[in-house]
VOKOL-377575 format. One record per atom (N, C-alpha, C, O): atom name; y, z, x; residue number from 1. Coordinates in nm, 2 decimals. Each point is the difference from the previous one (the first is absolute). Layout:
<rs>
atomo,north,up,east,num
CA,Y,Z,X,NUM
...
</rs>
This chain:
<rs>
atomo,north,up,east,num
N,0.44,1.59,0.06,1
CA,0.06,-0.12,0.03,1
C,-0.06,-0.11,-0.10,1
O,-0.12,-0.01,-0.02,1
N,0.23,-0.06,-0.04,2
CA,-0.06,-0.12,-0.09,2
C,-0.07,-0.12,0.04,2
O,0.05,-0.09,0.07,2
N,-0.20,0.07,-0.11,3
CA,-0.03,-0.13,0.05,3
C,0.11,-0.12,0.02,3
O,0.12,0.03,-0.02,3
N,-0.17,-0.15,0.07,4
CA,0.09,-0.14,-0.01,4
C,0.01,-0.06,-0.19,4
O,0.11,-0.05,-0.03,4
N,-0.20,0.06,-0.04,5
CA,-0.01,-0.04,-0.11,5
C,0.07,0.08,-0.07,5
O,0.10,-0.05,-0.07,5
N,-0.12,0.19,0.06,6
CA,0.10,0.12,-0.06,6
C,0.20,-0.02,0.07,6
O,0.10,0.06,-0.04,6
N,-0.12,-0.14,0.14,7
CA,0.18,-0.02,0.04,7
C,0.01,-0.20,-0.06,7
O,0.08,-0.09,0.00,7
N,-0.15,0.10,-0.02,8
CA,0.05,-0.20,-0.06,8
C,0.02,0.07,-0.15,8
O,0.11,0.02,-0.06,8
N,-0.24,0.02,0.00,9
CA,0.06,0.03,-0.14,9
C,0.12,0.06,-0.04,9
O,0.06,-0.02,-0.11,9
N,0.00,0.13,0.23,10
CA,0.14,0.07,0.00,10
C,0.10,-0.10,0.00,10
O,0.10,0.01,-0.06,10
N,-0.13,-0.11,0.13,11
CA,0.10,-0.15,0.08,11
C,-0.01,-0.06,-0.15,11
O,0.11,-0.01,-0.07,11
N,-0.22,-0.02,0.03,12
CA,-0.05,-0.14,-0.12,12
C,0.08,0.07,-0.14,12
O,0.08,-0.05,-0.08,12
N,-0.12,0.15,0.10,13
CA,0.04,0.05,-0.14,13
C,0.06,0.15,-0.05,13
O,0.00,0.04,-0.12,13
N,0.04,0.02,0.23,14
CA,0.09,0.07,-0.04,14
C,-0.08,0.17,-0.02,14
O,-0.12,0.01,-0.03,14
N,0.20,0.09,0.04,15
CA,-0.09,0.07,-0.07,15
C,-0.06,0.02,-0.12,15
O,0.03,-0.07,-0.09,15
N,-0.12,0.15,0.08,16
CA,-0.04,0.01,-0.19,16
C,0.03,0.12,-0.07,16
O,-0.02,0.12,0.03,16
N,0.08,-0.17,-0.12,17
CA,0.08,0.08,-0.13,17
C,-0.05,-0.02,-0.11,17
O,-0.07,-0.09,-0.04,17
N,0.08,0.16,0.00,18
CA,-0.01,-0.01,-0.15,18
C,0.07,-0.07,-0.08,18
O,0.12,-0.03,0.02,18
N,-0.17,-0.01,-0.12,19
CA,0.11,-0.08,-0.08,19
C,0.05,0.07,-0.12,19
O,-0.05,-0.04,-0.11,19
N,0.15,0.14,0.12,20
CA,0.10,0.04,-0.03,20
C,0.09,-0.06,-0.14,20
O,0.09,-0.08,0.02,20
N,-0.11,0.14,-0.13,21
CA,0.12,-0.07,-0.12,21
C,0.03,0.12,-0.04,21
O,-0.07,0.09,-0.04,21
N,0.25,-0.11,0.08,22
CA,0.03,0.10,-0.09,22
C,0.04,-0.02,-0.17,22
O,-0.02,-0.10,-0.07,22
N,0.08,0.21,0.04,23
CA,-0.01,-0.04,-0.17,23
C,0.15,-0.12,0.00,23
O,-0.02,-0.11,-0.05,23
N,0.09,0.12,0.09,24
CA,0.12,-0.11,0.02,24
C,-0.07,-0.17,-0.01,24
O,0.03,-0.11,-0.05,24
N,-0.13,0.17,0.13,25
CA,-0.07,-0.18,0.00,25
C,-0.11,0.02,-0.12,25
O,-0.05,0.09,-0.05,25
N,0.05,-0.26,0.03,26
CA,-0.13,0.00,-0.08,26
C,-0.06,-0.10,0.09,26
O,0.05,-0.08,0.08,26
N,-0.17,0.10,-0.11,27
CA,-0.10,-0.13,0.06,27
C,-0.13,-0.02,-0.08,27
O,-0.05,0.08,-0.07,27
N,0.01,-0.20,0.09,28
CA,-0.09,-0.02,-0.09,28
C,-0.15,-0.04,0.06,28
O,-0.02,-0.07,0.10,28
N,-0.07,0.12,-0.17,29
CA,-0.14,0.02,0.09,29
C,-0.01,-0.14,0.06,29
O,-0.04,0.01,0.12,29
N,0.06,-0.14,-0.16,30
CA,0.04,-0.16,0.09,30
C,0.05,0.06,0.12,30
O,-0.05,-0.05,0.11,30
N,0.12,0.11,-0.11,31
CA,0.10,0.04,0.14,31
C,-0.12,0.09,0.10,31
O,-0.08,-0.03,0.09,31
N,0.11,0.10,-0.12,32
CA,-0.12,0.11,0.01,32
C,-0.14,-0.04,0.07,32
O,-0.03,0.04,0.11,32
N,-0.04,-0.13,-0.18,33
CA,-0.12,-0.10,0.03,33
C,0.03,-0.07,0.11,33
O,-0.10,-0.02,0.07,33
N,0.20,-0.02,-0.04,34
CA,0.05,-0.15,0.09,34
C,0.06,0.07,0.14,34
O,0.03,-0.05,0.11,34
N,-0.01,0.18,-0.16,35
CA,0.07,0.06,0.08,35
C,-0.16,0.09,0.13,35
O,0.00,0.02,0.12,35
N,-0.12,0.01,-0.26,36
CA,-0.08,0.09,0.09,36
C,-0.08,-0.18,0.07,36
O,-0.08,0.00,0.09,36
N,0.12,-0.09,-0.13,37
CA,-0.11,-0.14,0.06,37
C,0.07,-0.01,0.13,37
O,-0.06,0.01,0.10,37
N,0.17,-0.03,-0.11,38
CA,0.09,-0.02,0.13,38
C,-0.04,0.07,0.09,38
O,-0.03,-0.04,0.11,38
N,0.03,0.15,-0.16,39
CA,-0.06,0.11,0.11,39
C,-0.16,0.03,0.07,39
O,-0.03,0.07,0.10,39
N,-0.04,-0.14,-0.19,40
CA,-0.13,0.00,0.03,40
C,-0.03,-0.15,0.11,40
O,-0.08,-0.01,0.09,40
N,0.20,-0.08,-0.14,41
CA,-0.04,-0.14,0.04,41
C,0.01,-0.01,0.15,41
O,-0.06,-0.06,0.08,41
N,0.18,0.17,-0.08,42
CA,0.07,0.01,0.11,42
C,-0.10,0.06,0.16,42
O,0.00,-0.03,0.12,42
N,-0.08,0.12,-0.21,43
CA,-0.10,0.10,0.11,43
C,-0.09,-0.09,-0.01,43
O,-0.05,-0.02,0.11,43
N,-0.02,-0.06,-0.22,44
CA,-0.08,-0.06,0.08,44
C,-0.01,-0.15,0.07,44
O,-0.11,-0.04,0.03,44
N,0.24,-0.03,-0.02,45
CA,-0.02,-0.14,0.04,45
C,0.10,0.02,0.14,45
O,-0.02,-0.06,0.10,45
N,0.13,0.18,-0.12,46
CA,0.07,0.00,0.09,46
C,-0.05,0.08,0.16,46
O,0.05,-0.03,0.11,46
N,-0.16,0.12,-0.13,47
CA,0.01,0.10,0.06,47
C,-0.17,-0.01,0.05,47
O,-0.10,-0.02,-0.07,47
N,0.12,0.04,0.21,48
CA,-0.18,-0.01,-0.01,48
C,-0.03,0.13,0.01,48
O,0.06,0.11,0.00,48
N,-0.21,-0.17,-0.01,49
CA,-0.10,0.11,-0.03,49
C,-0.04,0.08,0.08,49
O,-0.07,-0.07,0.07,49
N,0.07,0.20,-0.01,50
CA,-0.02,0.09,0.13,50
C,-0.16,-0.03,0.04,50
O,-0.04,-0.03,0.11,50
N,-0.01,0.04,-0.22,51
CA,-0.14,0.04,0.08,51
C,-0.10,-0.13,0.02,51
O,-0.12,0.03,0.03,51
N,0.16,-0.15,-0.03,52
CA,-0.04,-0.13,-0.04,52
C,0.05,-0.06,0.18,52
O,-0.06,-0.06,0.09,52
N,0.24,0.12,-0.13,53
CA,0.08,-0.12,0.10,53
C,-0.06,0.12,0.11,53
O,-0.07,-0.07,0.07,53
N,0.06,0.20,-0.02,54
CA,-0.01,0.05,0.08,54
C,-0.13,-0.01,0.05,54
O,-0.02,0.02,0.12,54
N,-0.09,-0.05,-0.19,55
CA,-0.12,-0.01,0.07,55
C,-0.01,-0.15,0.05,55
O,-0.08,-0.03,0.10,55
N,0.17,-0.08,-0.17,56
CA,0.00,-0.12,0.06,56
C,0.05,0.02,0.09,56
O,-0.06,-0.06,0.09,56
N,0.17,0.12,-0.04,57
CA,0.10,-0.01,0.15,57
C,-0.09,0.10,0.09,57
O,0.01,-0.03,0.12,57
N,-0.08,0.12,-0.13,58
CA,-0.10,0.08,0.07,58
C,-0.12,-0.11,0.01,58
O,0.01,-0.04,0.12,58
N,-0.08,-0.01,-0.15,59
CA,-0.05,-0.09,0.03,59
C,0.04,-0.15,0.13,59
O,-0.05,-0.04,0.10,59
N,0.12,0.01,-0.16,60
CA,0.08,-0.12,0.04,60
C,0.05,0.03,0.16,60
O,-0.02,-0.07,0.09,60
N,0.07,0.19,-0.08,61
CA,0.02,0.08,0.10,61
C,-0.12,-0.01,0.09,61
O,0.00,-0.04,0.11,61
N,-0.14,0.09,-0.17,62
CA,-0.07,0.04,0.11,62
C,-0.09,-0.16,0.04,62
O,-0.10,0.00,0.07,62
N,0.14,-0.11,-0.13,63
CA,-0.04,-0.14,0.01,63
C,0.09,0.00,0.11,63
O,-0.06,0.05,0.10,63
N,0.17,-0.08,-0.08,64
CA,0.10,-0.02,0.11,64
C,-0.01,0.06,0.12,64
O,0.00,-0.05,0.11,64
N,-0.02,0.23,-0.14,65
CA,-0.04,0.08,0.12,65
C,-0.15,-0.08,0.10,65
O,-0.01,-0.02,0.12,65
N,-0.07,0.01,-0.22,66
CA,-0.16,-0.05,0.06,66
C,0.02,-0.18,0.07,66
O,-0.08,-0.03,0.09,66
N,0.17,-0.06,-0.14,67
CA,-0.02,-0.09,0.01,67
C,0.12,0.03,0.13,67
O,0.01,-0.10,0.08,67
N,0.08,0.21,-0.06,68
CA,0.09,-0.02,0.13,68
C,-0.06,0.05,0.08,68
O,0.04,-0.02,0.11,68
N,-0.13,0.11,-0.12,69
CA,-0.10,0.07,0.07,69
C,-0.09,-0.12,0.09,69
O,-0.01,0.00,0.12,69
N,-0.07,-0.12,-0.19,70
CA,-0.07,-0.11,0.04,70
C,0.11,-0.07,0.08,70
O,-0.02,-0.06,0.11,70
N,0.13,0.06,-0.18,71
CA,0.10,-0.08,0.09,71
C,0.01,0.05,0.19,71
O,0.00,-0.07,0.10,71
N,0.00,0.20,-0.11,72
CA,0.06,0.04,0.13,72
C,-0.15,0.00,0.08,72
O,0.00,-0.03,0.12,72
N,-0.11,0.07,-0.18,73
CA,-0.10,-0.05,0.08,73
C,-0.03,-0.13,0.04,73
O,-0.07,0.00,0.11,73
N,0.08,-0.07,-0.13,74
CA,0.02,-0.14,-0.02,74
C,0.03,-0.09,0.13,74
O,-0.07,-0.08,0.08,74
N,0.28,0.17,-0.09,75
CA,0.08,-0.02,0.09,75
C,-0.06,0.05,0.15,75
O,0.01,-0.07,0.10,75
N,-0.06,0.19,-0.11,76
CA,-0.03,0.14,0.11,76
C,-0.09,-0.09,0.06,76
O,0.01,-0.02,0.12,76
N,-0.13,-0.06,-0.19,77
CA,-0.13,-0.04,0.09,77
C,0.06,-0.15,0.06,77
O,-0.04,-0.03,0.11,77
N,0.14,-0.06,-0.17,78
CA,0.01,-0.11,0.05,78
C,0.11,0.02,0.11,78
O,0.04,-0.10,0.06,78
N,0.05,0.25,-0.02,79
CA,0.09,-0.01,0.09,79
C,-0.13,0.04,0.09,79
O,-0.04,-0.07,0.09,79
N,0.00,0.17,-0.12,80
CA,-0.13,0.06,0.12,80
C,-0.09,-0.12,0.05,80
O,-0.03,0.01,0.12,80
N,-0.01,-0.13,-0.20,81
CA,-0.04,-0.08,0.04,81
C,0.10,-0.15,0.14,81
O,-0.04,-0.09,0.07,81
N,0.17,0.14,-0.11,82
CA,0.05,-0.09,0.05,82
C,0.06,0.10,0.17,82
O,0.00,-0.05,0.11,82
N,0.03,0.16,-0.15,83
CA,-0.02,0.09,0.14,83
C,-0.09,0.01,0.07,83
O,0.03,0.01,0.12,83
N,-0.15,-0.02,-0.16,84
CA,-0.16,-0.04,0.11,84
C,0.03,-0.10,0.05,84
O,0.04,-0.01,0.12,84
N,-0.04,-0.12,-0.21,85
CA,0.03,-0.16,0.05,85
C,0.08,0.03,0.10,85
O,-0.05,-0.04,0.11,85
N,0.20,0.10,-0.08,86
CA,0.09,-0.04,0.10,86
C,0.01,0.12,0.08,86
O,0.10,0.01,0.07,86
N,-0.17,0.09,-0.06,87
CA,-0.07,0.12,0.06,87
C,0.13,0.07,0.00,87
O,0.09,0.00,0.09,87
N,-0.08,0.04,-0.20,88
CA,0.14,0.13,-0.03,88
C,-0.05,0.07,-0.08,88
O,0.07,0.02,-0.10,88
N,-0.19,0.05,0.10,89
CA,-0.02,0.10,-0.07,89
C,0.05,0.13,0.03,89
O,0.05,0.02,0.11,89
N,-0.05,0.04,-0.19,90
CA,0.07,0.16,-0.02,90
C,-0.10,0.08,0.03,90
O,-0.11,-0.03,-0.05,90
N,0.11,0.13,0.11,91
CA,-0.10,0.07,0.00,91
C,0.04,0.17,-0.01,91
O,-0.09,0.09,0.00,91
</rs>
């Protein structure tokens, strides 16, 4: 299965081919050049980086897990605290 970055580049830019002349065409190495920049410019300003953006979202991820983790403890001691106060604890 293709990462997310490997299906945006499919989205961004299409598959990759070769660049193909047959003898009918001419082209001139200007073409050629501008043609391989495009293609280079394209993977790297268009498309992110897997192992860069994936360890930032793996990260970022486990900041959010730990800090909703503090959250629900948080929550858990000031309901438990307010169930003692009005004697509705759970037991």
């Amino acid at each position: 299965m293709a990462s997310a970055w490997e299906q945006e580049w499919k989205v961004l830019c299409g598959p990759v081919q070769p660049f193909l002349v047959s003898e009918s065409q001419k082209i001139s190495p200007l073409q050629l050049a501008c043609h391989s920049v495009h293609r280079f410019w394209l993977y790297m300003w268009c498309c992110p980086r897997p192992d860069k953006d994936d360890e930032k979202a793996a990260r970022e991820r486990e900041k959010r897990r730990v800090r909703q983790e503090e959250r629900r403890a948080e929550m858990k001691s000031r309901h438990d605290e307010i169930r003692r106060k009005y004697g509705t604890v759970l037991k």
